[in-house]
C-alpha positions as CSV (number, residue, x, y, z in Angstrom):
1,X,78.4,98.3,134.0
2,X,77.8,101.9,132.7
3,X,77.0,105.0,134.8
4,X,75.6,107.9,133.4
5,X,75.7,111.7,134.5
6,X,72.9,114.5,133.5
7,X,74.2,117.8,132.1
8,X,72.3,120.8,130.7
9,X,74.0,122.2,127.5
10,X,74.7,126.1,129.0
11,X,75.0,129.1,126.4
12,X,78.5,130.0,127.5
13,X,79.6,126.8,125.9
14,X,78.1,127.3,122.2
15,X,79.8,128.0,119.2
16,X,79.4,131.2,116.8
17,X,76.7,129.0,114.8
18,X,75.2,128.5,118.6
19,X,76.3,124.8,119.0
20,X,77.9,123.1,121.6
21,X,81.6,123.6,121.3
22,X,83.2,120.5,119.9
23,X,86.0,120.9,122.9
24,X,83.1,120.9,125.2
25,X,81.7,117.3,124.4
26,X,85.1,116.1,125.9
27,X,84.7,118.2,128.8
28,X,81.3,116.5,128.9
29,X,83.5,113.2,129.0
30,X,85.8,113.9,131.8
31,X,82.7,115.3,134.3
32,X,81.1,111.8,134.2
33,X,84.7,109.7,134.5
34,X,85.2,111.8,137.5
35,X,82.1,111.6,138.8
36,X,82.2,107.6,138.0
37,X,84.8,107.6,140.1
38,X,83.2,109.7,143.0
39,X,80.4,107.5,143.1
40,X,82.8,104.8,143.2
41,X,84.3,106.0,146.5
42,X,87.4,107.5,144.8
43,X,87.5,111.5,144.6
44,X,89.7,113.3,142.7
45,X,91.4,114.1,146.5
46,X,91.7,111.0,147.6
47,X,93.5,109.2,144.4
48,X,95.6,112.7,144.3
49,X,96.8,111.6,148.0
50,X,97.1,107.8,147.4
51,X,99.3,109.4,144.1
52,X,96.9,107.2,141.7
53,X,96.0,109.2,138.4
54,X,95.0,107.2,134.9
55,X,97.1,108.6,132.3
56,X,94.8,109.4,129.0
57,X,96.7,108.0,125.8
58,X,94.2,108.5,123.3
59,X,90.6,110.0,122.6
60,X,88.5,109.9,119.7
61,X,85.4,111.7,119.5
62,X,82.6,110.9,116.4
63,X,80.1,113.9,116.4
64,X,76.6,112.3,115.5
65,X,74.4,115.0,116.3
66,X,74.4,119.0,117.0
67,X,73.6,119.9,120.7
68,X,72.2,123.5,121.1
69,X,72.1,125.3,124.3
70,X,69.5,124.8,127.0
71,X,69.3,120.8,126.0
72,X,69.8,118.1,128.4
73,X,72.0,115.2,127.8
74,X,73.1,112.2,129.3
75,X,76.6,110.9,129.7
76,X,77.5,107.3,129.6
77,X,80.9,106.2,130.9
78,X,81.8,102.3,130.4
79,X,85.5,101.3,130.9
80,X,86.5,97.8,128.8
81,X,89.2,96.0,129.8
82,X,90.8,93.2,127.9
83,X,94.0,91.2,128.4
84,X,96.5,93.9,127.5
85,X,98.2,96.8,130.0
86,X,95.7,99.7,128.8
87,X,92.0,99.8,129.3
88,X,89.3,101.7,127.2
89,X,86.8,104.2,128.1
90,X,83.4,103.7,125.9
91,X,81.3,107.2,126.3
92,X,78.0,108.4,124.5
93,X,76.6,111.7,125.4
94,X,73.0,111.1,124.5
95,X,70.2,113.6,123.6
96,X,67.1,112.9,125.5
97,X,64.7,111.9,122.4
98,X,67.5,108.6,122.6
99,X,69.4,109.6,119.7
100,X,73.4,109.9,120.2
101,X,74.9,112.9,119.8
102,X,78.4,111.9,120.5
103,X,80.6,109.2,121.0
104,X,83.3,109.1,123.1
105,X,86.3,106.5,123.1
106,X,89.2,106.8,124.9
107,X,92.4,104.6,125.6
108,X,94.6,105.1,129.4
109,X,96.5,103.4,131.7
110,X,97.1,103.9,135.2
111,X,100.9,104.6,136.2
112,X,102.3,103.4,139.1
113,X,101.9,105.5,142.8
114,X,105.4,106.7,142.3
115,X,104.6,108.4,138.8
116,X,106.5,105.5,136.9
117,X,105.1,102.8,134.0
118,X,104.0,99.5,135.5
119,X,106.1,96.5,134.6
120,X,103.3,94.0,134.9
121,X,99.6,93.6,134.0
122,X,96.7,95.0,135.7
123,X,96.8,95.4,139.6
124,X,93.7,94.7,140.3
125,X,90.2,97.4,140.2
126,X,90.8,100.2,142.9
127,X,88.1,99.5,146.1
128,X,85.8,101.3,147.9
129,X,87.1,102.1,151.5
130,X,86.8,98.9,153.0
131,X,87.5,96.6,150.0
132,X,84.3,96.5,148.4
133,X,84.0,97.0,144.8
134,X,82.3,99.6,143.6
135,X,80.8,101.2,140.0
136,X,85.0,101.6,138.7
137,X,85.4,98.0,139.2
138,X,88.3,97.0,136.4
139,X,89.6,100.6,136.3
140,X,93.5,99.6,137.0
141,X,94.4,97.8,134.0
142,X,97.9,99.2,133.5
143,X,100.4,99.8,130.5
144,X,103.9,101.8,130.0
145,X,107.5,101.0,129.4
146,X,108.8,98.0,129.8
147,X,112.5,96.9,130.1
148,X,114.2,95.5,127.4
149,X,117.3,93.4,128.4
150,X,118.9,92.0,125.6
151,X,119.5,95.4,124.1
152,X,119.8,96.9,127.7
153,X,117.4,99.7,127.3
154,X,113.9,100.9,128.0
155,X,111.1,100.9,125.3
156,X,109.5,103.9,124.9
157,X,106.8,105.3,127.7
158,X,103.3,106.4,126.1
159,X,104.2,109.8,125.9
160,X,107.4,109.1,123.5
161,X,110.1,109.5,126.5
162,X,112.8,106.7,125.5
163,X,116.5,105.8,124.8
164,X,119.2,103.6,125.0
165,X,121.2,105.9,127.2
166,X,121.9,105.5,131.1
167,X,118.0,106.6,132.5
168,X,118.0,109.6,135.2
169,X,114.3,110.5,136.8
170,X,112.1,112.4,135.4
171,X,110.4,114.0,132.8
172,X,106.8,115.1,133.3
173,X,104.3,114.0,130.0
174,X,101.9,116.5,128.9
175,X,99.4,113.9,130.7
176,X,101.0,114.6,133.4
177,X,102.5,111.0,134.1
178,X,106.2,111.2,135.3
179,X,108.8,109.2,133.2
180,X,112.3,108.0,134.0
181,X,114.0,109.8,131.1
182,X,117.5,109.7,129.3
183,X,120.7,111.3,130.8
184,X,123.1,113.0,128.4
185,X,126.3,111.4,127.6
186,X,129.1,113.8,127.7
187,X,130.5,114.6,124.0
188,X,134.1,112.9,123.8
């Protein structure tokens, strides 16, 4: 399924050549995963409260097309899922002649409600009040550290947080997932 958001192209967000900023196209991005999610039944408040918060590991953005200001675009959001612990976000930001001014790929997972990686695969899409699935169907495939027992240590979290020392909580990512991170050993 793909939703799709409407958003005008406003002068405060050109360039010096006046075209759309190319930080702006991902700002285009996040306003129609969030309000994907809204229309879902899942505000921003609401997953905040229920401590739910998909972790972005990776975005890649292929500029197609300029965008000057005053132009209307549409913004597709379609999450893909396969069997692994991450899912992917497939976004265009389309012009309204049809053609495609930007495309949008991102890779996240969702951490746990305590902050932490999950351990297993996905949990299962989050659900409308009620149970009923809704527009984000899919949207908790999970990924993150897992244990590693032979050697006794923790692989390494998405954000690079690892080691094979005795594990204290907690290290905030610049994602803003929180991470079980290594103690220092004293120096003998």
């Amino acid at each position: 399924m793909t939703f799709s958001v409407d958003v005008t192209v406003r002068g405060y967000e050109l360039d010096t050549q006046g075209h759309l900023n190319q930080a702006v196209y991902l700002q285009y991005a996040e306003h129609a995963r969030w309000e994907l999610l809204r229309a879902a039944g899942l505000p921003q408040d609401k997953l905040l409260a229920d401590g739910i918060g998909p972790v972005q590991l990776e975005v890649t953005v292929k500029y197609r097309r300029e965008l000057r200001g005053g132009e209307r675009v549409r913004v597709t959001c379609r999450f893909a899922y396969g069997t692994g612990k991450t899912f992917t976000m497939e976004q265009r930001i389309i012009k309204e002649d049809g053609t495609v001014a930007a495309e949008v790929t991102g890779v996240a997972w969702r951490p746990r409600p305590d902050g932490t990686p999950p351990r297993a695969g996905p949990a299962g899409p989050p659900r409308r009040p009620g149970g009923q699935p809704g527009p984000a169907d899919g949207l908790t495939a999970v990924g993150g550290a897992r244990s590693d027992r032979r050697a006794g240590r923790r692989s390494p979290a998405p954000c690079g947080a690892a080691g094979d020392r005795p594990v204290e909580p907690s290290l905030s990512c610049p994602g803003g997932a929180r991470h079980r991170v290594p103690a220092r050993r004293p120096r003998t």
